[in-house]
MDAnalysis code that builds the backbone (N, CA, C; Angstrom):
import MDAnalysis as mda
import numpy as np

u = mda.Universe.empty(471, n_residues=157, atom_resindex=np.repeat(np.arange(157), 3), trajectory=True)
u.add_TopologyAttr("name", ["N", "CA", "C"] * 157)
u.add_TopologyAttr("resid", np.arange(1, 158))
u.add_TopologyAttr("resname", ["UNK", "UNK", "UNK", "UNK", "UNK", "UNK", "UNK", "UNK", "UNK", "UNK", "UNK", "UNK", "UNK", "UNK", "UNK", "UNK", "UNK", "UNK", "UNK", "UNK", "UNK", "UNK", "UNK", "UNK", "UNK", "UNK", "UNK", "UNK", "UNK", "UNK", "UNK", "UNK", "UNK", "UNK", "UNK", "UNK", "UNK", "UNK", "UNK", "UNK", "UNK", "UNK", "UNK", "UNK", "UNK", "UNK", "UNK", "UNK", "UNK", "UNK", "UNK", "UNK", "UNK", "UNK", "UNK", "UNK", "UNK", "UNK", "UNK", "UNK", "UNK", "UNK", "UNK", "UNK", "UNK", "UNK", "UNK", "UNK", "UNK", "UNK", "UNK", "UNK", "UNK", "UNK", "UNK", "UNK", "UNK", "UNK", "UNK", "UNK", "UNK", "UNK", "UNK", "UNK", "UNK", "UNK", "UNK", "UNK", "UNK", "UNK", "UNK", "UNK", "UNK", "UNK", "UNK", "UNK", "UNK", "UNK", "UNK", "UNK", "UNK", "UNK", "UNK", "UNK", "UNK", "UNK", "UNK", "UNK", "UNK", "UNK", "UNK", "UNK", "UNK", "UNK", "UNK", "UNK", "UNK", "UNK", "UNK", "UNK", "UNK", "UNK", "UNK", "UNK", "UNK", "UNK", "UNK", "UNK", "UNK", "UNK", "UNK", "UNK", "UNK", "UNK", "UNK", "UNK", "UNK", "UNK", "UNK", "UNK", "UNK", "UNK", "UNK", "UNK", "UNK", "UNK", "UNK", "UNK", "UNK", "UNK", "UNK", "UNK", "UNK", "UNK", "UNK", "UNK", "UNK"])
u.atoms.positions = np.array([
    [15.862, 11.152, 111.693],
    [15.161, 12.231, 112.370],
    [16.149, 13.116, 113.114],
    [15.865, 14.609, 112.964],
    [16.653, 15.299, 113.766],
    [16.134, 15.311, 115.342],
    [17.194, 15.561, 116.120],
    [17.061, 15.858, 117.764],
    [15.880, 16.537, 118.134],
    [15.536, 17.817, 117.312],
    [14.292, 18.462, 118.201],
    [13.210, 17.593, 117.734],
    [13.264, 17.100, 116.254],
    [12.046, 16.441, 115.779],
    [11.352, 14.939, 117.051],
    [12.772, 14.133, 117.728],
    [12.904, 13.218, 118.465],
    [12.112, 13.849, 119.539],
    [12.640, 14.638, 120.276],
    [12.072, 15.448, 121.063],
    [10.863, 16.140, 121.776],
    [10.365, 16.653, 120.491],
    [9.221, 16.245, 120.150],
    [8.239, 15.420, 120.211],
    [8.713, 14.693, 119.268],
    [7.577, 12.911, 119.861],
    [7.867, 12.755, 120.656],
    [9.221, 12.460, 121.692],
    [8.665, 11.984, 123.164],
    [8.021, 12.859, 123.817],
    [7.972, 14.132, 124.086],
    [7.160, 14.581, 124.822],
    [5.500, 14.477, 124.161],
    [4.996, 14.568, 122.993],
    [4.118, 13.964, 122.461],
    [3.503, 12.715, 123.124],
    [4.698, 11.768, 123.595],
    [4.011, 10.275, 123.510],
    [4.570, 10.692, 125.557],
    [4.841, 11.107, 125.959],
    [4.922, 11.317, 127.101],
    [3.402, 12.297, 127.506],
    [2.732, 12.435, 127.072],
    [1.506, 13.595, 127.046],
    [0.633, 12.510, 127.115],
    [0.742, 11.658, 125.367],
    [0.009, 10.331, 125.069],
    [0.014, 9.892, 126.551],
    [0.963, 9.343, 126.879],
    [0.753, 7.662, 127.994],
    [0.497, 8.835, 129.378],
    [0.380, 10.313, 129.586],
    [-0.249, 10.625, 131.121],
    [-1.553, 11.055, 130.893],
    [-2.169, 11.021, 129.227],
    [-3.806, 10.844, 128.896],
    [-4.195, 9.672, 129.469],
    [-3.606, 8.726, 128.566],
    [-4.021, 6.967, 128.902],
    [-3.826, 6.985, 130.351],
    [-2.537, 7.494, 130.921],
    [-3.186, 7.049, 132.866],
    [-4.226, 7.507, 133.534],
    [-4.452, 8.357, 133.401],
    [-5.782, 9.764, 133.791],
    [-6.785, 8.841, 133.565],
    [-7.014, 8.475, 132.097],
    [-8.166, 7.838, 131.904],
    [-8.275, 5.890, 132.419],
    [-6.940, 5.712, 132.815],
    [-7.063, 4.015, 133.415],
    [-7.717, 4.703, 134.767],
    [-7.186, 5.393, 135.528],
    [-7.209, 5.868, 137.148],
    [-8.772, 6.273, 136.988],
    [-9.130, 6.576, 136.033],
    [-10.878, 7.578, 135.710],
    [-11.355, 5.988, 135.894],
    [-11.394, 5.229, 134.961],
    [-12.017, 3.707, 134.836],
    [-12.159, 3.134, 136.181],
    [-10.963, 2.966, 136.149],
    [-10.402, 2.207, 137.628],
    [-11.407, 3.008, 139.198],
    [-11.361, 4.299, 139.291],
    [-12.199, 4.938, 140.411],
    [-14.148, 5.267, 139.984],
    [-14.152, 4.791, 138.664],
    [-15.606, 4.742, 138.302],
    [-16.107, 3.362, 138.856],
    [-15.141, 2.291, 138.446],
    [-15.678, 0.780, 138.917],
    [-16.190, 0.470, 140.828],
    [-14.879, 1.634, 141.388],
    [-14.740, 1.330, 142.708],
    [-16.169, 1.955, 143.159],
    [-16.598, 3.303, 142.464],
    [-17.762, 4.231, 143.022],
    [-19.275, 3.138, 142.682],
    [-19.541, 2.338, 141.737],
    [-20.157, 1.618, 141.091],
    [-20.573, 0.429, 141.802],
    [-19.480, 0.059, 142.803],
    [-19.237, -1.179, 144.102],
    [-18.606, -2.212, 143.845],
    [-17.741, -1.969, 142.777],
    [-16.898, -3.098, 142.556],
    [-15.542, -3.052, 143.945],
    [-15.586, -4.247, 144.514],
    [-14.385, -4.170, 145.953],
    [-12.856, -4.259, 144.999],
    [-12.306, -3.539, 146.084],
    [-10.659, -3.738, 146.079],
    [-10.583, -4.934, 145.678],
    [-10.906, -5.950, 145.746],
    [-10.551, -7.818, 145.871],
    [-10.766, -7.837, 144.042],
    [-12.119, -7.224, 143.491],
    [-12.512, -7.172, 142.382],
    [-12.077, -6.561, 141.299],
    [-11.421, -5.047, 141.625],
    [-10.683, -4.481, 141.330],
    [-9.273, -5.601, 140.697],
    [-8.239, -5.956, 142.161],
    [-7.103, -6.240, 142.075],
    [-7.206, -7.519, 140.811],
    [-8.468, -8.532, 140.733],
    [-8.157, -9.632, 140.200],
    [-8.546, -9.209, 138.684],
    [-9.368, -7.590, 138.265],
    [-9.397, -7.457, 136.819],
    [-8.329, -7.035, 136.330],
    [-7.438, -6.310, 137.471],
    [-6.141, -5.076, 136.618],
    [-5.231, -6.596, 136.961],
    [-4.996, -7.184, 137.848],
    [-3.279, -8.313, 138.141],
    [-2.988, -7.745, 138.655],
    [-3.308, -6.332, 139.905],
    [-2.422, -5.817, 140.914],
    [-2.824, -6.315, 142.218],
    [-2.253, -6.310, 143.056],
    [-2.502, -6.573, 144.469],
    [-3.587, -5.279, 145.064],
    [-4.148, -6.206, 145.936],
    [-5.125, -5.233, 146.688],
    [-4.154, -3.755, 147.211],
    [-3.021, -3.871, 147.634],
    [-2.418, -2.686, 147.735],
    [-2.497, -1.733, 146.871],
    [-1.602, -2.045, 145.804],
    [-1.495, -1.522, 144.596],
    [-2.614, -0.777, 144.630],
    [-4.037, -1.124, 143.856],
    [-4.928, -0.820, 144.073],
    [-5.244, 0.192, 144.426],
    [-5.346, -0.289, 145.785],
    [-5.463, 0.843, 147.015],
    [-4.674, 2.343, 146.759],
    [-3.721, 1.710, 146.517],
    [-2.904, 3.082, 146.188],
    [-3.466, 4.347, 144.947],
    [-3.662, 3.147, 144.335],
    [-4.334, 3.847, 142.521],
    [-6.002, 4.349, 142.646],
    [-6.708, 3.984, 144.092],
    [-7.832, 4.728, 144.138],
    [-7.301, 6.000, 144.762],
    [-6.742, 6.131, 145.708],
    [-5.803, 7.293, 146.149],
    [-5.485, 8.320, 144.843],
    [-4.788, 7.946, 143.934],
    [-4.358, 8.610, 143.435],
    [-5.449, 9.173, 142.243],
    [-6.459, 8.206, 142.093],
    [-7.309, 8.923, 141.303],
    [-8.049, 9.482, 141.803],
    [-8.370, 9.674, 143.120],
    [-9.226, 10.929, 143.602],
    [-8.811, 12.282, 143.316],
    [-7.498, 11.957, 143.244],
    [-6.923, 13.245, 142.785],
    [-6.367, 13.533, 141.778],
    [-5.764, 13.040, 140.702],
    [-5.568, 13.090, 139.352],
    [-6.304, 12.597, 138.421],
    [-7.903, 12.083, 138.960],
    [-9.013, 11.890, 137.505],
    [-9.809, 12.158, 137.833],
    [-10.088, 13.572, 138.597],
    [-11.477, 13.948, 138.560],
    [-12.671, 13.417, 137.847],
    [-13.720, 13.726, 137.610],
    [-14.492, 13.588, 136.423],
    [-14.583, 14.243, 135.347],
    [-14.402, 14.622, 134.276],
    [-14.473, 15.694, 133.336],
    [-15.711, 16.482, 133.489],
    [-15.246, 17.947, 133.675],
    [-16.099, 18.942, 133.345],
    [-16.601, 18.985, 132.350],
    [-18.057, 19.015, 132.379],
    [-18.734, 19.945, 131.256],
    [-18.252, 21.196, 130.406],
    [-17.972, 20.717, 128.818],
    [-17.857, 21.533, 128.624],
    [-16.196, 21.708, 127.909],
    [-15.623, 20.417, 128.503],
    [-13.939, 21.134, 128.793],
    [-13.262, 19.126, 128.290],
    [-11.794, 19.149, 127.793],
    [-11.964, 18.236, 127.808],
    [-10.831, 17.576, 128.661],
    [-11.094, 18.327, 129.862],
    [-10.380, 17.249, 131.319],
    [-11.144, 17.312, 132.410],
    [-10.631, 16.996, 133.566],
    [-10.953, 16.836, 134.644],
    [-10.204, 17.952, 135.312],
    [-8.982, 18.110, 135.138],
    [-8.146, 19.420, 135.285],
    [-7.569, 20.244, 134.480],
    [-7.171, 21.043, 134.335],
    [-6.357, 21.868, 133.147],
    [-4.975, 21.301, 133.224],
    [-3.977, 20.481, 134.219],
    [-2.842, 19.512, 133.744],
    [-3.695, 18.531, 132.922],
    [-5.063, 17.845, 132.925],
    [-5.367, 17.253, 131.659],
    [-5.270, 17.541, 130.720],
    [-6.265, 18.604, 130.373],
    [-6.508, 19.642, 129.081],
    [-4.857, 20.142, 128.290],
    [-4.291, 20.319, 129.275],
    [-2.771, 20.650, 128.819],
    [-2.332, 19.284, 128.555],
    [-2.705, 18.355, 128.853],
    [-2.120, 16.761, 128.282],
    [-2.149, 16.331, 126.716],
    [-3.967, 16.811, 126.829],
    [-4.384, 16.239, 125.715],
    [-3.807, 17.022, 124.464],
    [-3.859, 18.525, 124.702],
    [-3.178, 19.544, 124.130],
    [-1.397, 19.286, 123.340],
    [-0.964, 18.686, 123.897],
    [0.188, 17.778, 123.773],
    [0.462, 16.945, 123.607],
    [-0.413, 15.685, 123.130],
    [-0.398, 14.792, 122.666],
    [-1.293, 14.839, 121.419],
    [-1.453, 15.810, 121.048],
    [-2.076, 16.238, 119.334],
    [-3.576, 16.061, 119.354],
    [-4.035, 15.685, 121.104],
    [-5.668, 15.543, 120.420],
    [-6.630, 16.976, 120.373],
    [-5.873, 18.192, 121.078],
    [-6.861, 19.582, 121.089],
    [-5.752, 20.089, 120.547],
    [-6.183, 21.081, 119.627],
    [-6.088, 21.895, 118.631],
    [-5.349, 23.542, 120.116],
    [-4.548, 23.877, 119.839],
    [-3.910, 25.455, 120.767],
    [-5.396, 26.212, 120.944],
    [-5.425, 26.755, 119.727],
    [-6.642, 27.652, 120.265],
    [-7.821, 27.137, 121.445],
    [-8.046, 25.787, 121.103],
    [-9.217, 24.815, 122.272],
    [-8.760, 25.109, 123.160],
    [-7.644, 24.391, 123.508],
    [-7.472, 24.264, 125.024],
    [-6.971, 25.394, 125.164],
    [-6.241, 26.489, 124.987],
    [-5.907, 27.686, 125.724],
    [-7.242, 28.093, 126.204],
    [-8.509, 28.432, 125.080],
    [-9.697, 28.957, 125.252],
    [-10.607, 28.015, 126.586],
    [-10.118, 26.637, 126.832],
    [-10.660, 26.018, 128.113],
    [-9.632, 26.071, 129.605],
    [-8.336, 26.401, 129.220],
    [-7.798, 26.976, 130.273],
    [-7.751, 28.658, 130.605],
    [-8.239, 29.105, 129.922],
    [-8.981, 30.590, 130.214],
    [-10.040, 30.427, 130.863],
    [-10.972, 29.489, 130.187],
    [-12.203, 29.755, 131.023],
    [-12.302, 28.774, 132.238],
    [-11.683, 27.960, 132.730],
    [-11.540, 27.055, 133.929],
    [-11.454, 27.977, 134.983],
    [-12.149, 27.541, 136.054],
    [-12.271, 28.358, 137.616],
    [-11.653, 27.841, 138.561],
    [-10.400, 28.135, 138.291],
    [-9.034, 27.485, 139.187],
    [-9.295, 28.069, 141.156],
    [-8.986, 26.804, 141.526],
    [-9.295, 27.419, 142.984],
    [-8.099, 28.343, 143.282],
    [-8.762, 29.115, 144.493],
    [-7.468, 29.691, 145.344],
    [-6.492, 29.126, 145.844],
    [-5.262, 29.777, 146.124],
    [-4.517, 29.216, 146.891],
    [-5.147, 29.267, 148.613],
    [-4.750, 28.417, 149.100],
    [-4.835, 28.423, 150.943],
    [-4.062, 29.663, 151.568],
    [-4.954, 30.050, 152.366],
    [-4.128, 31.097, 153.405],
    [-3.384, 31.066, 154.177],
    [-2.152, 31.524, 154.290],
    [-1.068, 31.357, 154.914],
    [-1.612, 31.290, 156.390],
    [-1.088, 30.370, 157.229],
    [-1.456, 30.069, 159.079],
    [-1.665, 31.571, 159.298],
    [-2.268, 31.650, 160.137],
    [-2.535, 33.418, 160.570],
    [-1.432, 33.218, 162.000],
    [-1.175, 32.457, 162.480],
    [-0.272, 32.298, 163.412],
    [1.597, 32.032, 163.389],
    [2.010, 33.389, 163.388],
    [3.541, 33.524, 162.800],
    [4.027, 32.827, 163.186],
    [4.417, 32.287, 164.681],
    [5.130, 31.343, 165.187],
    [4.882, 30.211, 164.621],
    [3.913, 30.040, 163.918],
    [3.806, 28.380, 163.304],
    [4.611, 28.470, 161.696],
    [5.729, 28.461, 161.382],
    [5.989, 28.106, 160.236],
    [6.131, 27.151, 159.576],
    [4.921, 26.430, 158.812],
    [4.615, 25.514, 158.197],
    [4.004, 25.406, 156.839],
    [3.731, 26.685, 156.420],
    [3.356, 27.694, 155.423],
    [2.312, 26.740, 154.977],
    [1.573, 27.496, 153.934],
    [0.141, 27.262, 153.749],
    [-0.283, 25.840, 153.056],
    [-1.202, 25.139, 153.576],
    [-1.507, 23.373, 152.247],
    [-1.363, 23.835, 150.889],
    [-1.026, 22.571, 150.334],
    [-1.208, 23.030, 149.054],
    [-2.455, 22.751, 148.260],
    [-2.613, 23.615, 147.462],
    [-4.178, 23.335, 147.162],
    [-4.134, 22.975, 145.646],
    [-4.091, 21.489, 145.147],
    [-4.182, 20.853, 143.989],
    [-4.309, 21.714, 142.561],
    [-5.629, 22.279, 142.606],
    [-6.531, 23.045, 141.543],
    [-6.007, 24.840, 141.372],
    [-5.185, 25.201, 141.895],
    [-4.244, 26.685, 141.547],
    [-4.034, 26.234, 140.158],
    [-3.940, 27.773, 139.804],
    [-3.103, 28.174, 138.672],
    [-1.804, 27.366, 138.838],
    [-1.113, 28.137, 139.655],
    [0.413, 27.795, 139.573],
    [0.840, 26.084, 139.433],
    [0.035, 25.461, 140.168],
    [0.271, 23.988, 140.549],
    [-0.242, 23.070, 139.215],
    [-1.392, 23.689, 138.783],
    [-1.700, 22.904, 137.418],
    [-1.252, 23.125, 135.837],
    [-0.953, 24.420, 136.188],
    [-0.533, 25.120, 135.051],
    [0.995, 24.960, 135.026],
    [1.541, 25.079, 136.352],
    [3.101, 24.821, 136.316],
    [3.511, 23.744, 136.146],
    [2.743, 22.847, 136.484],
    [3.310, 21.223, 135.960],
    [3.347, 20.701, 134.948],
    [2.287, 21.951, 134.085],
    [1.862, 21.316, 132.559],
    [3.309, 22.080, 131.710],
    [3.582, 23.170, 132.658],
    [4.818, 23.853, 131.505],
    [5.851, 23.072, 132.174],
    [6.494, 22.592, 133.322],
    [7.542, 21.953, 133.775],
    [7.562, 20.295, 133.303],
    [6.132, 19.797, 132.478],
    [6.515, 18.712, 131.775],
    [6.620, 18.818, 130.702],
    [6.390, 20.142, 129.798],
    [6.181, 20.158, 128.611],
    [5.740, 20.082, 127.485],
    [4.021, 20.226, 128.500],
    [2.985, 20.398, 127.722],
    [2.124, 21.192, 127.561],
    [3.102, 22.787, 127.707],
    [2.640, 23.913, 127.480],
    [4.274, 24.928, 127.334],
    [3.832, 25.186, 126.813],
    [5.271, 25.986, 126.220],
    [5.309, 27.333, 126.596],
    [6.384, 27.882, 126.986],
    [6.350, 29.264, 127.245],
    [5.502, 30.534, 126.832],
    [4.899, 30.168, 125.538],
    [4.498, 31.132, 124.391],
    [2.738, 30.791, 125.022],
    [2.939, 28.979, 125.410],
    [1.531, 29.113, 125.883],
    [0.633, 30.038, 127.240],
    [2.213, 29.332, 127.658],
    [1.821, 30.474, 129.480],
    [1.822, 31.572, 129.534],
    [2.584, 32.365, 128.643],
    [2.438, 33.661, 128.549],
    [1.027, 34.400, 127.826],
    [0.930, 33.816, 127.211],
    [-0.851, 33.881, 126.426],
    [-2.152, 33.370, 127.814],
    [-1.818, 32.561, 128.605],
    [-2.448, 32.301, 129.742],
    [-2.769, 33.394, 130.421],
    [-1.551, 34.051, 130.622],
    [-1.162, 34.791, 131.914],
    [-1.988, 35.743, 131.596],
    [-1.545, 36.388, 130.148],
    [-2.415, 37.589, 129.532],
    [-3.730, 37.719, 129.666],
    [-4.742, 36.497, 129.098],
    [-5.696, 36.263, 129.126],
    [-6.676, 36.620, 130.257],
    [-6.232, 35.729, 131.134],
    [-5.940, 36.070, 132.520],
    [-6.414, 37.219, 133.359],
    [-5.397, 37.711, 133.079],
    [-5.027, 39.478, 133.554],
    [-6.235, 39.811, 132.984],
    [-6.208, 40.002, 131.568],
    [-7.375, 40.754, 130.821],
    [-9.175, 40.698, 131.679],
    [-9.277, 39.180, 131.754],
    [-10.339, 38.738, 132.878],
    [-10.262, 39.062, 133.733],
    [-9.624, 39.509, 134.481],
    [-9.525, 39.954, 136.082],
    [-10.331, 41.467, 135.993],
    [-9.369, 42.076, 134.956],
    [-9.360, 43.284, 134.735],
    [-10.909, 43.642, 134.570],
    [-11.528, 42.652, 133.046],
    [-12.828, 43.327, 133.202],
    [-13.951, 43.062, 134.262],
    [-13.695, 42.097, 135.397],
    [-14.621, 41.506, 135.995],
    [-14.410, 42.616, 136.945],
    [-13.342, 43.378, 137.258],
    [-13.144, 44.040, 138.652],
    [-13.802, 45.476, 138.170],
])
């Protein structure tokens, strides 16, 4: 196999195994909502109640529930699955067009406080930039984003 072909598949199978976590962390925070305890949890996965603990944390925020309609919970999903060969370009660009990405947070209105604004998970920049800074959206994709985008702004205003 040549280098880019290598390349390739790992980021492929690097797309693969952050689908499969999304969806352990989805499982894993469905059982907890359901009333299964931390104690119950730790003794089905072999992690410690910490552990655990940690991995409901983290799926509050990286396994939403899947939207209707779409096939993630976020558009760094949708850009996952997109990259690991299970949505087709046209799909998921056409579900990261139509996703209703939150705003960013407003900068402190108070100058002397420089601590600049929270970050707010669900942005463009933050979901979309992580999906091109891991490599599961390609330049050609973001730029077709961006366009899209624009175009929507344009006719809604």
């Amino acid at each position: 196999m040549r280098d880019d072909q290598v390349t390739a598949a790992l980021i492929r199978d690097q797309a693969r195994e952050c689908v499969a976590r999304i969806a352990y962390l989805r499982s894993l925070r469905r059982l907890h909502e359901n009333g299964y305890t931390e104690t119950a949890l730790a003794a089905i996965t072999g992690k410690s109640m910490a552990a655990v603990r940690d991995l409901l944390v983290r799926a509050r925020i990286d396994a939403p529930e899947l939207r209707p309609d779409f096939h993630g919970g976020t558009p760094y999903e949708i850009a996952a699955h997109y990259a690991a060969g299970n949505l087709e370009r046209h799909v998921a660009l056409q579900e990261l067009i139509a996703w209703r990405y939150d705003r960013p947070a407003d900068p402190n209105p108070f100058p002397w406080v420089n601590d600049g604004a929270p970050i707010v998970h669900g942005t463009f920049n933050i979901q979309i930039g992580q999906a091109v800074r891991d490599r599961f959206l390609t330049e050609g994709d973001y730029d077709a984003l961006l366009e899209a985008l624009a175009d929507d702004s344009r006719e809604t205003s």
